[in-house]
Residue, then its C-alpha position, 0 to 999 in steps of 0.5 A: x770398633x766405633x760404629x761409622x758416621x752414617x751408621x750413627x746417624x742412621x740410629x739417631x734418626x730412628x730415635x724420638x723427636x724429643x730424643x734427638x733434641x737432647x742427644x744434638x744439644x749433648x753433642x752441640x754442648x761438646x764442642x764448646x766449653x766457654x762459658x760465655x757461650x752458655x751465658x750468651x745462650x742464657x741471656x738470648x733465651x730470657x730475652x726471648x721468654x720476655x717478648x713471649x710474656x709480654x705479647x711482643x711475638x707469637x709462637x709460631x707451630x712448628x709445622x709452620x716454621x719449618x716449612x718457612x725456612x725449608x722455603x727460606x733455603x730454596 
């Protein structure tokens, strides 16, 4: 028996940060197999690794960007 949602959940919580990154890109990649979907991605994350190398914007920590958007939905 397919242990339930909330039951998945519980288990993908517990799992490290870096885990759960891998397992919601898995699970994001999964419901799409368009390939112009990857190619967008690939084009917006070069775009964004440009204006990294060329000092155009600054990394925020991450501690800061989650406070701001938690902010943001408020």
């Amino acid at each position: 028996m397919l242990a339930s949602i909330a039951e998945l959940e519980s288990q993908a919580l517990q799992l490290p940060p870096e885990e759960r990154v891998r397992l919601a890109d898995r699970l994001l990649t999964s419901l799409s197999d368009d390939a112009s979907v990857d190619e967008a991605w690939a084009a917006e994350i070069a775009r964004r690794l440009a204006e990294l190398d060329s000092g155009a914007v600054e990394l925020v920590p991450y501690a800061e960007a989650m406070a701001r958007a938690r902010a943001a939905i408020k």
